[in-house]
C-alpha positions as CSV (number, residue, x, y, z in Angstrom):
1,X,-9.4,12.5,-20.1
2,X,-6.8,14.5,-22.6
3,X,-5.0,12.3,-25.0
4,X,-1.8,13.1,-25.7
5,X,0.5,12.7,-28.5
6,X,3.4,10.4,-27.7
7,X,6.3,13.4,-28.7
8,X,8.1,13.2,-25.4
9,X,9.5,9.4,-25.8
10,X,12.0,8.5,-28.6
11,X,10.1,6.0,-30.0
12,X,9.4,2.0,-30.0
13,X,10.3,0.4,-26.2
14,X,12.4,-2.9,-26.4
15,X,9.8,-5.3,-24.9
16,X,13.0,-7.5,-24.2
17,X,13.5,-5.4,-21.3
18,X,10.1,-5.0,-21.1
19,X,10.3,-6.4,-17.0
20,X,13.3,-4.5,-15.9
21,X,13.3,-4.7,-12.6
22,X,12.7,-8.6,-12.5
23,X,16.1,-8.8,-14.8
24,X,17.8,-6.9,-11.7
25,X,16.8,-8.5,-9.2
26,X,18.3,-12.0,-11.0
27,X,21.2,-10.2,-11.7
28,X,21.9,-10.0,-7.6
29,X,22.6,-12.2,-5.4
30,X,19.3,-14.2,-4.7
31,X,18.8,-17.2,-2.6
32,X,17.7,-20.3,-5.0
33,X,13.7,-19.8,-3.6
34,X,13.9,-16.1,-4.5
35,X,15.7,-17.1,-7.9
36,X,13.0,-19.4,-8.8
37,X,10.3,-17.0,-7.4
38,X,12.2,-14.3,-10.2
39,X,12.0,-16.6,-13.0
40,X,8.2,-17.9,-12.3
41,X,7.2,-14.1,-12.2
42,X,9.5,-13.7,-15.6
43,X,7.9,-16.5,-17.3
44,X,4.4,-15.9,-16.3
45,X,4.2,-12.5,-17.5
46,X,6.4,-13.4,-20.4
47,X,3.7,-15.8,-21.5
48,X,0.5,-13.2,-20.4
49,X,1.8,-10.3,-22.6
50,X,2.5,-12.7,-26.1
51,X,-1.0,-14.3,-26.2
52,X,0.0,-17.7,-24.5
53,X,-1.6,-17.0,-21.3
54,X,-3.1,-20.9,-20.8
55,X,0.5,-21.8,-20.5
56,X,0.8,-19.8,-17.3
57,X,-1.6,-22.9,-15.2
58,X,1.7,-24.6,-16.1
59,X,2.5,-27.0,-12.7
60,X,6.0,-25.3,-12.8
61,X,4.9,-22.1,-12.6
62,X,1.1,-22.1,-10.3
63,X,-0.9,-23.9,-8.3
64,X,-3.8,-25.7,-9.1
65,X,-6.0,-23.4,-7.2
66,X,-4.7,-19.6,-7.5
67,X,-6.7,-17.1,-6.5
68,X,-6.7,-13.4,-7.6
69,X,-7.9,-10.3,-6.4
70,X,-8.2,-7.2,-8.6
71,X,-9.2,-3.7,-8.3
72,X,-10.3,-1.8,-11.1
73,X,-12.3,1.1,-11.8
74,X,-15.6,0.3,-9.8
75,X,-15.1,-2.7,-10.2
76,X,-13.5,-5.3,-7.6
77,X,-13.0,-8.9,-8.9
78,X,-12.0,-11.4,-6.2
79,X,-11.6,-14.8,-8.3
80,X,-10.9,-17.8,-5.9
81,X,-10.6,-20.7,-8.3
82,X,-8.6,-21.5,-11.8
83,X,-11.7,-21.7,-14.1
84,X,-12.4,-18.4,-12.8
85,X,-8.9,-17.0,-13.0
86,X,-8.4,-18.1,-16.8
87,X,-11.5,-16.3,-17.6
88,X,-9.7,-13.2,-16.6
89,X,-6.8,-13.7,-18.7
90,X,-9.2,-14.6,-21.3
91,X,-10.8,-11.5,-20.8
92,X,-7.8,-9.5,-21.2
93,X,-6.9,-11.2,-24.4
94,X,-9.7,-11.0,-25.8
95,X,-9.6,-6.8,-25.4
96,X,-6.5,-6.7,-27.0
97,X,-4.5,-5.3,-23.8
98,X,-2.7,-8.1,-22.6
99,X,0.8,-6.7,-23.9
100,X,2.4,-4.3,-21.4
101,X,5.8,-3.2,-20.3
102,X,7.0,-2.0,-17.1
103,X,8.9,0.7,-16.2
104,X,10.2,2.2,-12.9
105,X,9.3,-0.9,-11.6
106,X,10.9,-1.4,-7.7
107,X,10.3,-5.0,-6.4
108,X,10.4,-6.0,-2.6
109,X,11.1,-9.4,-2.4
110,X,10.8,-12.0,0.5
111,X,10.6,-15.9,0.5
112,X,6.7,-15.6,0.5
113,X,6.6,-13.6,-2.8
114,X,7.1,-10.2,-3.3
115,X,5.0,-6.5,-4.2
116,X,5.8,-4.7,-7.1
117,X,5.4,-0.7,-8.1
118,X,5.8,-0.1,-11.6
119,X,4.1,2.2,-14.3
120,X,2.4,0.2,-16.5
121,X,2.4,0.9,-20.4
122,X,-0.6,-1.1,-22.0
123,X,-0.5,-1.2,-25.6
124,X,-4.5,-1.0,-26.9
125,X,-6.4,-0.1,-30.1
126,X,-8.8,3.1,-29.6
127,X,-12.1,1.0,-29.2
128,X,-10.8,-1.4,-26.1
129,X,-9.4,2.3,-25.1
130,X,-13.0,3.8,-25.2
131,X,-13.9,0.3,-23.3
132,X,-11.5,1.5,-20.5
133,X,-13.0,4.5,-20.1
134,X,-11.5,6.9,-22.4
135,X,-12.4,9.5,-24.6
136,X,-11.5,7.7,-27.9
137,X,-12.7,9.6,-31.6
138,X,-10.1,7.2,-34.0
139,X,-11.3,3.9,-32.5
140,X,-8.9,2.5,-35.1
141,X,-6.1,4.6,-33.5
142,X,-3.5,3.1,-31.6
143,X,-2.4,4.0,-28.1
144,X,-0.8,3.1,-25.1
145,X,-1.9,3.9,-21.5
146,X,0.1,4.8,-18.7
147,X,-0.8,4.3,-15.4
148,X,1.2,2.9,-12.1
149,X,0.1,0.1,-10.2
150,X,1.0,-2.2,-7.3
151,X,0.7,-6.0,-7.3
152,X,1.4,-8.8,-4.9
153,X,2.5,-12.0,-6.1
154,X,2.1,-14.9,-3.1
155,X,4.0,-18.1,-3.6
156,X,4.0,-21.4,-1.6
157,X,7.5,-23.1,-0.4
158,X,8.0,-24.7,-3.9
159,X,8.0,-21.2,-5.1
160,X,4.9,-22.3,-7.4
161,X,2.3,-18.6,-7.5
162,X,-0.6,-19.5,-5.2
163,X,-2.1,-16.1,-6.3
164,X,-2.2,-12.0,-6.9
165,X,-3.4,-8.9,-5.9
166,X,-3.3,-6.4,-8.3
167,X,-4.3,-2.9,-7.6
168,X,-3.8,-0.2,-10.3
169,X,-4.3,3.7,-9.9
170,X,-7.8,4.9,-10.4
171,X,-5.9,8.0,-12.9
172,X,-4.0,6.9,-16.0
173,X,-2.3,8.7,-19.3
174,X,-3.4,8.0,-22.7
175,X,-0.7,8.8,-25.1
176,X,-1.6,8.0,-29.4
177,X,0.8,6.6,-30.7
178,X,2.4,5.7,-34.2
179,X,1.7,2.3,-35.7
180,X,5.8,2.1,-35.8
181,X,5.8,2.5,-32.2
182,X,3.2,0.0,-31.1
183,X,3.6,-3.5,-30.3
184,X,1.0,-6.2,-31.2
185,X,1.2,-9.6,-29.5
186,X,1.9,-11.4,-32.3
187,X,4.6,-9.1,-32.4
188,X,5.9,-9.7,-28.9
189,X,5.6,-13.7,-29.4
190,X,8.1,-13.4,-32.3
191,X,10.2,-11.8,-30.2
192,X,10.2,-13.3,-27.2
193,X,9.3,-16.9,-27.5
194,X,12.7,-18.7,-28.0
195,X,13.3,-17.1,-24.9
196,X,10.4,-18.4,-23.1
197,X,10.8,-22.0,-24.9
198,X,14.7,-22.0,-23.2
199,X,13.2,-20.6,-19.8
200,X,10.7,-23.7,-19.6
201,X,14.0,-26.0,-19.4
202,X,15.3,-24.3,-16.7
203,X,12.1,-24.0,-14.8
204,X,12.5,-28.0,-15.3
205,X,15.5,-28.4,-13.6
C-alpha cells in the first residue's frame, strides 16, 4: 500500500470534536434513553482514545458481561465475556492506536442503540503501522490511517452498552504525517479529561 504525505489537510485535527456526529445528535432533540445512550457512547470512547480504557467497565456506562464482535483483516474476534473484552482494549493500548477521531460520521439511532458510519483516523507510530499491515521504512515515523468503518453499539433499557460490533473496511489510507500534527494519548488525556471527569457527574445523575 502507497503512503502518502499528509499535504491535502491543513494541519493538526481538534480531537475536542474528535466525535462529531455524537455532539449533533445531543444537540437535537433526543428522548432522555437516547440522550443517555449519546453520552455513554461519548464517554466510552472519550475514555478508549486517552489511555483510560479500564474506566469504560464503569457500571454507568456497561454491563457486566459485554460482548464484542470484531472483524479485522483475516481475522474475526467474537469476545463474549469482560475478561476477554478488556484484553482487547488492552491490546489496542498496548499498540499505540487507541487514539482516533471520526469524521463523516452519520449515526442511526434507536432506543436499542444505534450503527455508526464514519472514517476513522488512527493515529500510530510506523512499527504498529507495519504491524497492521503496511509497508512501513521509518518505523519511527509517525502516521495516521484512514479507513471507514461501521459499528453497532447495543444497549439494554437502562441505556447501560451490553456490547459492539465493529466492522472496518478491508482497504485503508496511510498518510505520514508531521510530529506537530500527530496526537499522542497522553496528549489527548490533557485535553480532554476535565471534560470526561464533569461527564462522570452527569452520567451520576
Amino acid at each position: 500500500m502507497a503512503i502518502t504525505e499528509m499535504a491535502n489537510t491543513t494541519g493538526r485535527f481538534d480531537v475536542r470534536g474528535f466525535l462529531g456526529g455524537c455532539d449533533e445528535k445531543l444537540a437535537g432533540d433526543l428522548s432522555p434513553h437516547q440522550r443517555r445512550i449519546m453520552l455513554v457512547y461519548k464517554q466510552h470512547a472519550s475514555l478508549e482514545i486517552c489511555g483510560r480504557w479500564t474506566e469504560i467497565f464503569d457500571p454507568r456506562l456497561t454491563v457486566e458481561q459485554p460482548d464484542y464482535v470484531f472483524a479485522a483483516g483475516k481475522k474475526y474476534y467474537k469476545l463474549e465475556d469482560a475478561s476477554s473484552v478488556r484484553w482487547f482494549y488492552n491490546a489496542l493500548s498496548t499498540a499505540g492506536s487507541s487514539v482516533r477521531v471520526l469524521t463523516d460520521e452519520e449515526i442511526y439511532l434507536t432506543d436499542k442503540g444505534f450503527m455508526s458510519e464514519a472514517l476513522y483516523h488512527i493515529y500510530m507510530r510506523g512499527e504498529t503501522a507495519r504491524s497492521y499491515g503496511h509497508e512501513v521504512e521509518d518505523l519511527d515515523g509517525y502516521y495516521i490511517e484512514r479507513r471507514w468503518s461501521i459499528v453497532n453499539w447495543r444497549f439494554n433499557e437502562n441505556a447501560r452498552m451490553t456490547g459492539e460490533r465493529v466492522y472496518p473496511a478491508p482497504t485503508a489510507e496511510l498518510v505520514k504525517v508531521d510530529r506537530s500534527h500527530f496526537w499522542t494519548t497522553e496528549e489527548v488525556q490533557e485535553v480532554l479529561g476535565d471534560e470526561i471527569d464533569s461527564r462522570w457527574k452527569v452520567l451520576s445523575d
